[in-house]
Backbone bond lengths (Angstrom), bond angles and torsions (degrees), N, CA, C in turn:
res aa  C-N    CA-C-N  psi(-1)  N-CA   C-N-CA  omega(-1)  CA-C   N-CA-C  phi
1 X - - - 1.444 - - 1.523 109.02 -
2 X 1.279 127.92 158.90 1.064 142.55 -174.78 1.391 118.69 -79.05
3 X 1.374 102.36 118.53 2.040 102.72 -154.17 1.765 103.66 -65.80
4 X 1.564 114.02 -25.23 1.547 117.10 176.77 0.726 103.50 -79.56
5 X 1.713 163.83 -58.30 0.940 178.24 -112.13 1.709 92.13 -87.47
6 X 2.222 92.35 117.73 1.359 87.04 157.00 1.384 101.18 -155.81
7 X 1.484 134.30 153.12 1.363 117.23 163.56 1.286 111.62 -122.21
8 X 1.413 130.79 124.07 1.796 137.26 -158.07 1.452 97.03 -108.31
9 X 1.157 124.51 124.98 1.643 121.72 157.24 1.451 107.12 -110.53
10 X 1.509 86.73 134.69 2.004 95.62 165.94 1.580 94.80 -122.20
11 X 1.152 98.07 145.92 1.860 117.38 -178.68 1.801 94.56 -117.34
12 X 1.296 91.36 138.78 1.476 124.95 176.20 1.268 98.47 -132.29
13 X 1.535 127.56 118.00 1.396 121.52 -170.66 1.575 130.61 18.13
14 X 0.964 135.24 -122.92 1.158 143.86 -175.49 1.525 119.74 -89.72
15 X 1.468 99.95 17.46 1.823 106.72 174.54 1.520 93.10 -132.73
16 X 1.716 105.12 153.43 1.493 114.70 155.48 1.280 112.60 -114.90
17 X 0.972 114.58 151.56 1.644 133.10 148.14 1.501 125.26 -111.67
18 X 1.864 88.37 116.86 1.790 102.02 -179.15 1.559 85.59 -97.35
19 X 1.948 103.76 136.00 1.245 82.45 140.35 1.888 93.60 -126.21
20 X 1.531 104.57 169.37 1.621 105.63 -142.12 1.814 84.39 -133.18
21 X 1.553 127.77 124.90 0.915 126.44 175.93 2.281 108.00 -131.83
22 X 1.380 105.72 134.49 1.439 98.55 177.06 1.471 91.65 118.75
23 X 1.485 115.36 -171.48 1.298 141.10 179.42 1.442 104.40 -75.20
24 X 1.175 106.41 130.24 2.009 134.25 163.91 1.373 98.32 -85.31
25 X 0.794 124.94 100.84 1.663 112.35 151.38 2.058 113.37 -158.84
26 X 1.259 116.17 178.55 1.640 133.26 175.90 1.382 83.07 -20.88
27 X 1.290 141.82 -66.37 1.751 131.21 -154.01 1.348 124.22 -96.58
28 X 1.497 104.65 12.03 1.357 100.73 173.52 2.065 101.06 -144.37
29 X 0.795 90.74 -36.69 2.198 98.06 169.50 1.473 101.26 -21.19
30 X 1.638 132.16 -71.63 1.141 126.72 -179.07 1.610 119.34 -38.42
31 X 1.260 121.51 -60.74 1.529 140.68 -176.80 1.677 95.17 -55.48
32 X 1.323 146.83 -42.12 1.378 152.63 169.64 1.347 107.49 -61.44
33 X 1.595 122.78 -34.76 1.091 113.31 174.70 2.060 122.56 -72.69
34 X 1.333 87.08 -58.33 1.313 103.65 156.91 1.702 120.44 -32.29
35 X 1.220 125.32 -54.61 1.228 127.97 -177.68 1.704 103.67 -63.95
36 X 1.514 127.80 -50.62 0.871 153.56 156.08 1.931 107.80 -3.79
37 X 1.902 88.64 -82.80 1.126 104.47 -163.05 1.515 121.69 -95.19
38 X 1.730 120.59 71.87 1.269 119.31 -160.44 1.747 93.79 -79.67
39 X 1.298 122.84 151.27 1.485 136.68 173.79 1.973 108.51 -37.94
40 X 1.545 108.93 -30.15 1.702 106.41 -154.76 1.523 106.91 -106.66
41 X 1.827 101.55 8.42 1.582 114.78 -165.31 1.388 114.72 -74.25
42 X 1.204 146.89 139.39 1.928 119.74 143.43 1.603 107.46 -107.59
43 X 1.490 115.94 -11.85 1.322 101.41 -173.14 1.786 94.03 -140.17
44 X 1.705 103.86 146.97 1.683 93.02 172.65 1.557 105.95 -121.03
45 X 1.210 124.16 -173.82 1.553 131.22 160.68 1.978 82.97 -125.65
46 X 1.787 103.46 154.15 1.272 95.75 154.92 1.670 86.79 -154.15
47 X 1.461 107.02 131.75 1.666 140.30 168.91 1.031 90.50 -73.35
48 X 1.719 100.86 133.26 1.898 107.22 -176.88 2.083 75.50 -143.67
49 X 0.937 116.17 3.05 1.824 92.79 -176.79 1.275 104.12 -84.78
50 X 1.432 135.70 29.06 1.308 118.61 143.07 1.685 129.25 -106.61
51 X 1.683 99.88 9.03 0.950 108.21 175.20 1.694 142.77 -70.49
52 X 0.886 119.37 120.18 1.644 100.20 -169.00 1.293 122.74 -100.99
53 X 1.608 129.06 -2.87 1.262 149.19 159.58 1.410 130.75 -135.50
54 X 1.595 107.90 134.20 1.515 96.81 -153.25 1.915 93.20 -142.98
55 X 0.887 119.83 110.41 1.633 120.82 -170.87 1.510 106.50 -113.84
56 X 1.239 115.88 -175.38 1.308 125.76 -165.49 1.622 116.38 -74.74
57 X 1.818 126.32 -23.28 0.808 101.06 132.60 1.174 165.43 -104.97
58 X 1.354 102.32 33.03 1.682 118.28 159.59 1.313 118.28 -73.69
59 X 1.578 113.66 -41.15 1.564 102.60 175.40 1.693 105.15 -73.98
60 X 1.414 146.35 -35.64 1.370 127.83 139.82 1.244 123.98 -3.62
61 X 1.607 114.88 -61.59 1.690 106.49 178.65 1.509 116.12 -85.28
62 X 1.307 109.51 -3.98 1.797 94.95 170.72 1.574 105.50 -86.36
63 X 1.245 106.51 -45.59 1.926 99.10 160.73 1.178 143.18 -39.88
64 X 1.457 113.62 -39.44 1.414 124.66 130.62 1.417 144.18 -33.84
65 X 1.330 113.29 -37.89 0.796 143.39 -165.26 1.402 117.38 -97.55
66 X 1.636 108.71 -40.17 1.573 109.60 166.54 1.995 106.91 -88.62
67 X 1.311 100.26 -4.26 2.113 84.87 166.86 1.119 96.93 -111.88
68 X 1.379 136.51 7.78 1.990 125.01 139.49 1.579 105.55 -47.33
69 X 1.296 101.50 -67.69 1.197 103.34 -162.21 1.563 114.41 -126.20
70 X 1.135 104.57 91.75 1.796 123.84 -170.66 1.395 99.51 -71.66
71 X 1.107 113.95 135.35 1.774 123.94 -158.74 1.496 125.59 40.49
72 X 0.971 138.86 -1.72 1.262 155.67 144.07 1.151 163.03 -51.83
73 X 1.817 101.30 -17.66 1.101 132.18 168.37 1.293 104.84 -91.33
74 X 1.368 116.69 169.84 1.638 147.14 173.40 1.486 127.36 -167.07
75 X 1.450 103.68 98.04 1.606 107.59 174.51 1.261 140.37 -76.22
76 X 1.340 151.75 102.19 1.085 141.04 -152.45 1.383 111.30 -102.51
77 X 1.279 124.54 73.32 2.109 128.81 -161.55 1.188 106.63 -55.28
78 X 1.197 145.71 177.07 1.482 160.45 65.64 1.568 105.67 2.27
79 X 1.288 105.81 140.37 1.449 113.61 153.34 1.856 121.93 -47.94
80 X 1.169 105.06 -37.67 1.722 120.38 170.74 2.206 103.27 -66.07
81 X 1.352 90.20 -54.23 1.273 90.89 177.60 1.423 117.03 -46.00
82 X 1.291 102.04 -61.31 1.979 133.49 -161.76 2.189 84.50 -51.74
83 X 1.433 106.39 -53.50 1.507 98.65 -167.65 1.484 122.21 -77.11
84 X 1.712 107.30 -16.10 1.748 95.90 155.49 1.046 122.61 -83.80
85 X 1.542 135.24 -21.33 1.434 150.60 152.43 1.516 96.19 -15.68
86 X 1.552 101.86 -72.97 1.281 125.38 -155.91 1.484 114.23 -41.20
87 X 1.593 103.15 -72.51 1.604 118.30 166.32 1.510 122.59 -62.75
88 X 1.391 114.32 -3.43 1.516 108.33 166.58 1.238 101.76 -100.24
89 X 1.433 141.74 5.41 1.417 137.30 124.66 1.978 86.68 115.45
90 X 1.154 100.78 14.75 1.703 110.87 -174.90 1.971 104.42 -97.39
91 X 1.260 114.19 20.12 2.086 106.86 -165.73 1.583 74.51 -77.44
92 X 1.289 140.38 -61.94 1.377 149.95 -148.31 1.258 105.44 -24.73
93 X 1.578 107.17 -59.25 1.623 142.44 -165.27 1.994 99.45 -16.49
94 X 1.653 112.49 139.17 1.456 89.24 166.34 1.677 104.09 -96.86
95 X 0.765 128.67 26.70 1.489 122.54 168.97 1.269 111.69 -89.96
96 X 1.759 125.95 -23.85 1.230 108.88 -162.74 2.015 90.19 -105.53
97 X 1.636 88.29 156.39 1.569 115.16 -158.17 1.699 112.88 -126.35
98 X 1.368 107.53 49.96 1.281 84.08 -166.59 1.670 113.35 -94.62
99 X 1.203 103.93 173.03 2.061 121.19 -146.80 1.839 89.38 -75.01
């Protein structure tokens, strides 16, 4: 796993906030989800602009992540993020928020 790699959630009632710093990828996506999806949540934000690698299954867990929480989510990309977004044909998305 990726020694930078971290994803932190703080819950404020019934929302979380990830913010997610390091490599996305197959060995760390699960652990992002997890942070993501605490038991007391209905809606999350998750900060991805400190991310510097983002692979296919990371966009897996934001897909996940937006039929957790259908209107509810909000992504905040990286420019790195925003351009695999892009070519996985997902920028459209209304969850994602970028600056």
């Amino acid at each position: 796993m990726d020694q930078d790699f971290s994803a932190t959630g703080e819950v404020d009632g019934e929302h979380v906030t990830v913010t997610v710093t390091g490599e996305v990828d197959m060995a760390t996506a699960d652990e992002l989800f997890r942070a993501a999806t605490p038991a007391t949540v209905a809606a999350a934000t998750v900060d991805l602009r400190a991310v510097t690698f983002f692979d296919s299954a990371a966009i897996h867990t934001l897909i996940r992540l937006a039929d957790r929480y259908p209107g509810r989510l909000t992504v905040v990309p990286s420019s790195r993020v925003l351009r695999v977004l892009e070519i996985s044909g997902l920028a459209g998305q209304p969850w994602l928020k970028p600056e």
